[in-house]
C-alpha positions as CSV (number, residue, x, y, z in Angstrom):
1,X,0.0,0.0,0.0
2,X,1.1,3.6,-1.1
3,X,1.8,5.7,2.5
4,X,0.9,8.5,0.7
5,X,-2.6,7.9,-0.4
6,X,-4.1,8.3,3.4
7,X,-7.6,8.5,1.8
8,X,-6.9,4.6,2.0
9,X,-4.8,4.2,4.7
10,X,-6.0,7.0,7.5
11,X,-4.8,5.9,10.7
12,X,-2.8,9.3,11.8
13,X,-6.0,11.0,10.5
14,X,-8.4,9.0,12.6
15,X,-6.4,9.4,15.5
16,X,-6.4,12.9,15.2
17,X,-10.5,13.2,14.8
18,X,-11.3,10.9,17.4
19,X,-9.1,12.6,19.4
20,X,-11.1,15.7,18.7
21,X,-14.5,14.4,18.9
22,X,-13.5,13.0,22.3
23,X,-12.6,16.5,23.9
24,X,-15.3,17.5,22.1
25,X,-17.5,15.7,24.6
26,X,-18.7,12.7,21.8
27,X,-20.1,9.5,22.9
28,X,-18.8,6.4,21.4
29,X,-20.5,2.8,22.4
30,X,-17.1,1.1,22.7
31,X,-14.1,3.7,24.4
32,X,-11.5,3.7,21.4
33,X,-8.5,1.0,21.2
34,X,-5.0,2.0,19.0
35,X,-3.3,-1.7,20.3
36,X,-4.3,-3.7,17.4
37,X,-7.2,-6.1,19.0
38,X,-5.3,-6.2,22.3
39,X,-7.0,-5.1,25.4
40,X,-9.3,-2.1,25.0
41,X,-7.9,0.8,27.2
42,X,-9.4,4.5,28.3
43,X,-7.8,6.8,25.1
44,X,-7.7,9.9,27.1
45,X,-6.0,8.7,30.4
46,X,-3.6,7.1,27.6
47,X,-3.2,10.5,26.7
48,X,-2.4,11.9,29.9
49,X,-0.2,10.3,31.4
50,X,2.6,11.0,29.1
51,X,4.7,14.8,29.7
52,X,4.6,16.6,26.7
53,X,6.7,19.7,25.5
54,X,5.0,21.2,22.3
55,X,8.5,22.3,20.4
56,X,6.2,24.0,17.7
57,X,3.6,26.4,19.0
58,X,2.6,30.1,17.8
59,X,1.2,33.2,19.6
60,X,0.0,36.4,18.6
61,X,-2.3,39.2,18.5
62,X,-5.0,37.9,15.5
63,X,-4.6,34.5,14.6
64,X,-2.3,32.2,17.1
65,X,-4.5,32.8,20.3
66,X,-2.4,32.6,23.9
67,X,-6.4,31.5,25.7
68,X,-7.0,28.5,22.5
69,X,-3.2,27.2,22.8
70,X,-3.4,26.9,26.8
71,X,-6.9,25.4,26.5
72,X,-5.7,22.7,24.3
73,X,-3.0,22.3,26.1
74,X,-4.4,21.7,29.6
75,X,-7.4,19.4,28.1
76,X,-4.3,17.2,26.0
77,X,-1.5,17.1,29.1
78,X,0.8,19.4,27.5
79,X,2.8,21.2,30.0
80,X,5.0,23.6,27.7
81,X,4.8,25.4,24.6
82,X,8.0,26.6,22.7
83,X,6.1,30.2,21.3
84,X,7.2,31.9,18.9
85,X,5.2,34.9,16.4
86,X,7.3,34.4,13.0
87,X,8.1,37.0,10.5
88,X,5.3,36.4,7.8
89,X,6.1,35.2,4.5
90,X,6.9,37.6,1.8
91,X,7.2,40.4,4.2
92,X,10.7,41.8,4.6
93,X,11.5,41.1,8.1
94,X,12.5,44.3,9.3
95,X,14.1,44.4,12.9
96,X,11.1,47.0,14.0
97,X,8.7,43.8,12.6
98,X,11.1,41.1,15.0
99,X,11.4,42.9,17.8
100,X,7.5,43.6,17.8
101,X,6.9,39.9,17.4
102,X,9.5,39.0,19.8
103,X,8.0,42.0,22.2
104,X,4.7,40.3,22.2
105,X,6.3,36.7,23.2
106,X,7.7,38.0,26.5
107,X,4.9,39.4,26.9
108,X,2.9,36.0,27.0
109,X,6.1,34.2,28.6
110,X,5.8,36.9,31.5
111,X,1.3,36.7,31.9
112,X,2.3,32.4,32.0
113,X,5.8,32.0,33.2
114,X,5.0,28.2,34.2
115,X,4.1,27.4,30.8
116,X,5.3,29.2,27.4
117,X,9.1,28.9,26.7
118,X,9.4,31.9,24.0
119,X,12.1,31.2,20.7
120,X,13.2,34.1,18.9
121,X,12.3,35.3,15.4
122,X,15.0,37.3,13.3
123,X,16.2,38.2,9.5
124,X,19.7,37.4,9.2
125,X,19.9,40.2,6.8
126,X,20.2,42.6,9.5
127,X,22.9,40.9,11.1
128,X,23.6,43.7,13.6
129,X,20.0,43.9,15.1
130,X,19.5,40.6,14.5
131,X,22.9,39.5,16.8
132,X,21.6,42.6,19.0
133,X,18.5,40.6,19.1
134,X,19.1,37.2,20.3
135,X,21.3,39.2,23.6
136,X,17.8,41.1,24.2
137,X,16.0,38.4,24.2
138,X,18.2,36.3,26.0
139,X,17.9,38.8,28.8
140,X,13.9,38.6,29.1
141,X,13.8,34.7,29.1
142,X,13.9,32.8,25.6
143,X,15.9,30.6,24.9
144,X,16.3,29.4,21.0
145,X,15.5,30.8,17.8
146,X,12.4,30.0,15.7
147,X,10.0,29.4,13.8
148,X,12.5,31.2,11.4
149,X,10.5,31.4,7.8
150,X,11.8,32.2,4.3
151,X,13.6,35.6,4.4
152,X,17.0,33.8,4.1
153,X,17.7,30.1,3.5
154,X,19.4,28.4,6.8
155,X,22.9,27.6,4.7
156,X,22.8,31.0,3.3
157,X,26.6,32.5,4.8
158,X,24.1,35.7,6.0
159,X,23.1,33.1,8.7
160,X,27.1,31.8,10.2
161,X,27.3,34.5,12.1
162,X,23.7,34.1,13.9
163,X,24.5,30.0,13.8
164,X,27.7,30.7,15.7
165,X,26.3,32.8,17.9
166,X,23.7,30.1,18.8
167,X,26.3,27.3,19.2
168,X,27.9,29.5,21.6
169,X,24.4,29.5,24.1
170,X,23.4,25.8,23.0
171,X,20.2,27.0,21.6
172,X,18.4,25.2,19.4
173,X,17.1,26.4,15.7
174,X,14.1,25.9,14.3
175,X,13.3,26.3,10.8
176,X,10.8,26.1,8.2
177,X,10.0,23.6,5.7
178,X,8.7,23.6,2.7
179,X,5.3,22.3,1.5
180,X,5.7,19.8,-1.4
181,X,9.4,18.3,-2.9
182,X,10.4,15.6,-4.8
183,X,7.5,13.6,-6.1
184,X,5.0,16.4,-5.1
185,X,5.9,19.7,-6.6
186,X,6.9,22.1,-4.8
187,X,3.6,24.2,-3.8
188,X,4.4,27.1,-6.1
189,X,2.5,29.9,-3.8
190,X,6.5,29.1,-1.7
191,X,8.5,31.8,-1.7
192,X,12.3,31.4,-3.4
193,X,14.3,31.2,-0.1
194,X,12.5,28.2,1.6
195,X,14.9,26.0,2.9
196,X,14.6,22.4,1.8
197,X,15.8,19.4,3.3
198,X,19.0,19.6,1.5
199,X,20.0,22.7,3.1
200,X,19.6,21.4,6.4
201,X,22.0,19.1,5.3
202,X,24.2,21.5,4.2
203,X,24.0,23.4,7.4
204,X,24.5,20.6,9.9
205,X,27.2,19.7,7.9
206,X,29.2,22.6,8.1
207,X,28.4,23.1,12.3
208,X,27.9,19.9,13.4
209,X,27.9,21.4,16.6
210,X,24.9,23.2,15.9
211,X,21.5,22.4,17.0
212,X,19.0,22.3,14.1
213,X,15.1,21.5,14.0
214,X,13.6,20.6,10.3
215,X,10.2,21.8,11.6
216,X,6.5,20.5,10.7
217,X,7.4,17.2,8.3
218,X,3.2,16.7,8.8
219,X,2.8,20.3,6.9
220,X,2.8,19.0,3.7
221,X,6.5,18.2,2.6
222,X,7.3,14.9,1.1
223,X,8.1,13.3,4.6
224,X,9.4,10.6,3.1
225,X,12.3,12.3,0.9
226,X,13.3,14.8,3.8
227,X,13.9,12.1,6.6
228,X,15.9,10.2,3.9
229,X,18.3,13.3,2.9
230,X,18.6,14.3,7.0
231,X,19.0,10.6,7.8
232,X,23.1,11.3,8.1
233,X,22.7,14.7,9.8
234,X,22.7,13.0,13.6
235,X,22.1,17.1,15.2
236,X,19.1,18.1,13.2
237,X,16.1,17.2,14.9
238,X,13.0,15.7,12.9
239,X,9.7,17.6,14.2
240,X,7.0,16.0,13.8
241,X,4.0,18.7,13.6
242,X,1.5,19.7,11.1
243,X,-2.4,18.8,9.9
244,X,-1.4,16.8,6.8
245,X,-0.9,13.5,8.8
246,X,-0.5,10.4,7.0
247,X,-0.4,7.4,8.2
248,X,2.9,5.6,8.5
249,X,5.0,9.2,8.8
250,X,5.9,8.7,12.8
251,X,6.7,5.1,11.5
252,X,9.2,6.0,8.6
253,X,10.9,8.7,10.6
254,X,11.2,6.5,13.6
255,X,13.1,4.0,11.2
256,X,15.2,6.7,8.9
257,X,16.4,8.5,11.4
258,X,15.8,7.0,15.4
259,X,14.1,7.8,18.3
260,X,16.5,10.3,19.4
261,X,16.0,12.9,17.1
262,X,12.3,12.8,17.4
263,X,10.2,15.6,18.5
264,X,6.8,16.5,19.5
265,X,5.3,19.6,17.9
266,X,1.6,20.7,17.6
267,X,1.8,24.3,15.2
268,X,-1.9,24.6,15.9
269,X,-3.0,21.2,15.1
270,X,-3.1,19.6,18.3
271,X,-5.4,16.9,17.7
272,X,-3.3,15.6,15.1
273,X,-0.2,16.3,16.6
274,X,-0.9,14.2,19.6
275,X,-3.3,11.5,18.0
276,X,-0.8,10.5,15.4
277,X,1.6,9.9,18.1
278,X,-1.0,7.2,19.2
279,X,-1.5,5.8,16.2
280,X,2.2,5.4,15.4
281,X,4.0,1.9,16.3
282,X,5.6,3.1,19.2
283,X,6.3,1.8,22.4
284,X,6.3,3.6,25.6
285,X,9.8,4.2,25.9
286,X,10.0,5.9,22.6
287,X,6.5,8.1,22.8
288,X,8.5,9.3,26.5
289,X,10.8,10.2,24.0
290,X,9.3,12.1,21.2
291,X,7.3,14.1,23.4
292,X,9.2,15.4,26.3
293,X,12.7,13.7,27.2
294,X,14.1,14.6,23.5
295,X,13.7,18.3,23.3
296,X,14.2,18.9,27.3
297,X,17.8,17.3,27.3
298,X,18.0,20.0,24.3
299,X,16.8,22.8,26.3
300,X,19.2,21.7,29.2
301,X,22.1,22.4,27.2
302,X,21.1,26.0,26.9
303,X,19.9,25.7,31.0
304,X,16.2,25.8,30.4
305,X,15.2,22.9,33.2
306,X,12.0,21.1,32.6
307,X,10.7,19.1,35.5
């Protein structure tokens, strides 16, 4: 069976909705079962009892609501969100535009100190404010830069100096990927300087001591192509967000790449992002991993302490 076509094979999916439909408050006759025929078990308290550190969240002003991400949250068990309020596509990322958007993360990381971790947003192409930038931010709390978008490719040399800085703090760097590659186009609304798997490669390559995340590989990329081309890139972590879950993507990744450079991540779609971590082949151990021990061993390095 294709992995692709999930209008046949809809696993990740059905997670996802009945997920949804659960929190929604729906009644089923029989409480739902991902263990194959084995013995039925409550879905949610399944849910619950695992520690969870969202590594892809949003928050702003119109569309990324602080009230809708903690409500999700609290109802799924997620205990941190990694927030950030990206520079939007197409715009020129001017550092008055950054430091707004990064103005507005404190100020959510300050109104819920026990639960937003903020990430910085910058445009490499203003390497003065955007170096400026990461001490600022530094200094209120954040830790980590992302979700950086499509101003400036991540192996373009305008980023080294912002790459070297973060290797010096152990922060980790978050990045955008494309939608579509390889045997899907590429979605041709995607502006010129999205970064593609291969220039994650190319990044990690030349700072292997870096920290990379290849964000949302659920948000319409060819999952398939990019964990293959970052299978030899051992510091760039696979995240695993994004509404376009097909079934057998946690599965593939787990084998290309290992259960170490997993990650948990939401970007909005939390039903998905948690159901298809249920619906996945996992076992316990490794679902500890992908959504909390993986990214807070990451965030230790750079003396953010999750308990």
């Amino acid at each position: 069976m294709n992995r692709r076509k999930f209008v046949t094979n809809t696993a990740s999916s059905g997670a996802g909705l009945m997920l949804g439909s659960l929190l929604a408050g729906a009644s089923y006759k029989q409480k739902p079962s991902f263990d194959g025929g084995g013995p039925r078990r409550n879905f949610m308290q399944e849910v619950l009892k695992y520690r969870k550190i969202d590594t892809h969240a949003h928050a702003d002003e119109n569309q990324y609501k602080t009230e809708v991400n903690l409500d999700f949250a609290d109802r799924l068990g997620i205990s941190k969100l990694m927030i950030s309020n990206f520079i939007r596509p197409f715009s020129e990322g001017t550092p008055d535009d950054f430091r707004s958007k990064n103005n507005f993360i404190i100020k959510c990381m300050k109104a819920h100190p026990d639960r937003f971790i903020g990430t910085v947003a910058l445009n490499p192409a203003f390497k003065k404010e955007s170096l400026e930038e990461i001490d600022r931010c530094r200094d209120a709390g954040m830790t980590g830069l992302g979700e950086l978008y499509n101003q400036v490719k991540i192996d373009d040399p305008l980023y080294y100096p912002i790459i070297e800085k973060c290797i010096d703090l152990n922060w980790n760097i978050m990045m955008h990927s494309p939608v579509g590659y390889s045997r899907v186009k590429l979605y041709p609304a995607e502006p010129k300087n999205i970064s593609l798997p291969e220039d994650f490669a190319s990044i990690a390559k030349r700072y292997p001591e870096a920290l990379f995340q290849f964000a949302h590989i659920g948000g319409g990329i060819d999952w398939e192509y990019a964990c293959k081309v970052l299978k030899e890139s051992p510091n760039v972590f696979i995240e695993v967000s994004g509404s376009n879950n097909a079934a057998g993507m946690i599965d593939f990744a787990l084998k290309c790449v290992g259960e170490d450079r997993l990650v948990f991540g939401c970007d909005y779609s939390f039903y998905q992002g948690v159901g298809h971590l249920f619906s996945a082949n996992l076992t316990d151990a490794q679902r500890k991993k992908i959504f909390f021990e993986n990214i807070a061993k990451r965030l230790k390095k750079a003396g953010v302490y999750v308990n």
